[in-house]
C-alpha positions as CSV (number, residue, x, y, z in Angstrom):
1,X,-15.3,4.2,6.0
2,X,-14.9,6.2,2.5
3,X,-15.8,10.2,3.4
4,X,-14.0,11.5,0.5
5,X,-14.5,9.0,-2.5
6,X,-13.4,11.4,-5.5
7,X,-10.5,12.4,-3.2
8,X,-9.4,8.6,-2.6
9,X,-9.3,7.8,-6.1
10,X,-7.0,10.6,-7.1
11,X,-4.5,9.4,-4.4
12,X,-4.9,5.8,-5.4
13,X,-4.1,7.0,-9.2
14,X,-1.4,8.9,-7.9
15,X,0.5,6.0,-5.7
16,X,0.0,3.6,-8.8
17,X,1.9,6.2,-11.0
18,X,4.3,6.4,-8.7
19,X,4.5,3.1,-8.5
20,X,4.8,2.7,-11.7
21,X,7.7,5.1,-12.2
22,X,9.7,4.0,-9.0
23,X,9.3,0.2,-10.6
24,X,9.8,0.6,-14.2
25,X,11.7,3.9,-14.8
26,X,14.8,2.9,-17.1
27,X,17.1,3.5,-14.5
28,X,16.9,3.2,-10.8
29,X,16.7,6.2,-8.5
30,X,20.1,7.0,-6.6
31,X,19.5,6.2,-2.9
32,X,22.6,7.6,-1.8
33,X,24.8,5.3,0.5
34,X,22.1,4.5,3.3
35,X,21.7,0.7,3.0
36,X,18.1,-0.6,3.3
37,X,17.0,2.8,1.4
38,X,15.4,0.8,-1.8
39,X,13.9,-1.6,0.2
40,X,11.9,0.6,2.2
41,X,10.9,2.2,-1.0
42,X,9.7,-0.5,-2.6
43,X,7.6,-0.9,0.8
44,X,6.4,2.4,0.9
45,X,5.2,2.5,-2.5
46,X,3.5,-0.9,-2.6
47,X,1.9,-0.2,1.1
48,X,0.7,3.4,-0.6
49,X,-1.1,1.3,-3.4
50,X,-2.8,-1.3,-1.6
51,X,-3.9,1.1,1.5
52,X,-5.6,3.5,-1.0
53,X,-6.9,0.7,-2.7
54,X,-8.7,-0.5,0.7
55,X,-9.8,2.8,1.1
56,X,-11.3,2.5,-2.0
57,X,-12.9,-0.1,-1.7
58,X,-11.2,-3.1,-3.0
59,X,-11.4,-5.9,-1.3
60,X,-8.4,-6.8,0.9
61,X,-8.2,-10.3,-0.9
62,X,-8.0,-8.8,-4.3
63,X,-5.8,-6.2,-3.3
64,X,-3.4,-8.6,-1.6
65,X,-3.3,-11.4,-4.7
66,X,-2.9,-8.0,-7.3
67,X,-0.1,-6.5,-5.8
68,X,2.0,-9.8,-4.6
69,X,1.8,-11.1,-8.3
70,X,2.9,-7.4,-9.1
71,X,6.0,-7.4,-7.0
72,X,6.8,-10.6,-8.2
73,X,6.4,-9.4,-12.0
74,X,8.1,-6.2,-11.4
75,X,11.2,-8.0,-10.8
76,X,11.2,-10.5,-13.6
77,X,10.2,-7.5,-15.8
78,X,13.0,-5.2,-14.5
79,X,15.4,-8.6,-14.9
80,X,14.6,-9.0,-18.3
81,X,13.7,-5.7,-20.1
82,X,15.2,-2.8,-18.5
83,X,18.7,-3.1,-19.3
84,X,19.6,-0.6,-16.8
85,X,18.1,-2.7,-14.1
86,X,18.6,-5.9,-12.5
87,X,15.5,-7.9,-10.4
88,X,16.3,-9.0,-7.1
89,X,13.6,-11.2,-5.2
90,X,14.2,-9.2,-1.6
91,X,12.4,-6.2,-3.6
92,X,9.7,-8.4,-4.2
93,X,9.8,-9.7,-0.6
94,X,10.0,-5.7,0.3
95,X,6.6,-5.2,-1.4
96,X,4.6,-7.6,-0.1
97,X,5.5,-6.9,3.4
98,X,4.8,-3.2,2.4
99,X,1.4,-4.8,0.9
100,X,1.0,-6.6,4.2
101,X,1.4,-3.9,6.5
102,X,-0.9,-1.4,4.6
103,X,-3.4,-4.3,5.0
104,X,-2.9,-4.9,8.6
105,X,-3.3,-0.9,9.4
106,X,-6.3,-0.5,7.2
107,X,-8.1,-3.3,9.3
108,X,-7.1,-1.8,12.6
109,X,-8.7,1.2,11.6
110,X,-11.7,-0.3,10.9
111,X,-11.6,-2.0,13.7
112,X,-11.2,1.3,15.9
113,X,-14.2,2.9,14.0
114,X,-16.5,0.0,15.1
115,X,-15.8,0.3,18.4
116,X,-18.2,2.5,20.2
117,X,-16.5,5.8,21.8
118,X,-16.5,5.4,25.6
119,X,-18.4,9.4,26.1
120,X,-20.9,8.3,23.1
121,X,-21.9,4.9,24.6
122,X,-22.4,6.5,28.5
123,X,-24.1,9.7,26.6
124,X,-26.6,7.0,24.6
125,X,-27.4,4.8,28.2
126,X,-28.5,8.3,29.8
127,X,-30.5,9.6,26.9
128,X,-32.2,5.9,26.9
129,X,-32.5,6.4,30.6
């Protein structure tokens, strides 16, 4: 359910440029000695994209095929023109499971927003009573 349309556009244009900066910036971000740090950026930032697309409403399809063939791009891109940077396929594996879990939550929330609220269903049967 979209309440704030206007407002979920902004943040969708806002994850894509940072995105888009995390991705292709000339040089990669430092993430200090913690191992597993870029990874879970890459996840974040692709699961921030496609779950503010959903709320957008972009289909789940679309949004899944756009953003797999973008992690897989981003890599060959970063591999090939970004001198600085080097393309490595578990970044790509990071973002679609990133992609995938955004995906997974949007539909359980969906879900849970179909569902009727226990007080609202026993409040309905009395009223119809």
């Amino acid at each position: 359910m979209r309440l704030h349309p206007a407002r979920d556009r902004v943040l969708l244009a806002v994850a894509v440029a940072v995105q888009l900066v995390v991705l292709y910036a000339p040089r990669a971000p430092s993430t200090g000695s913690l191992p597993g740090v870029d990874k879970v950026v890459h996840a974040t930032v692709f699961a921030a994209v496609a779950w503010t697309a959903v709320r957008c409403g972009v289909a789940r399809r679309v949004v899944a095929v756009v953003l797999a063939a973008h992690a897989v791009l981003s890599e060959v891109l970063q591999a090939s023109l970004l001198p600085a940077r080097s393309g490595d396929p578990r970044d790509a594996v990071a973002d679609v499971a990133g992609v995938a879990l955004a995906l997974l939550l949007t539909r359980a929330g969906r879900e849970t927003a179909r569902r009727p609220h226990p007080d609202r269903t026993s409040a309905e049967a009395t009223r119809r009573a």
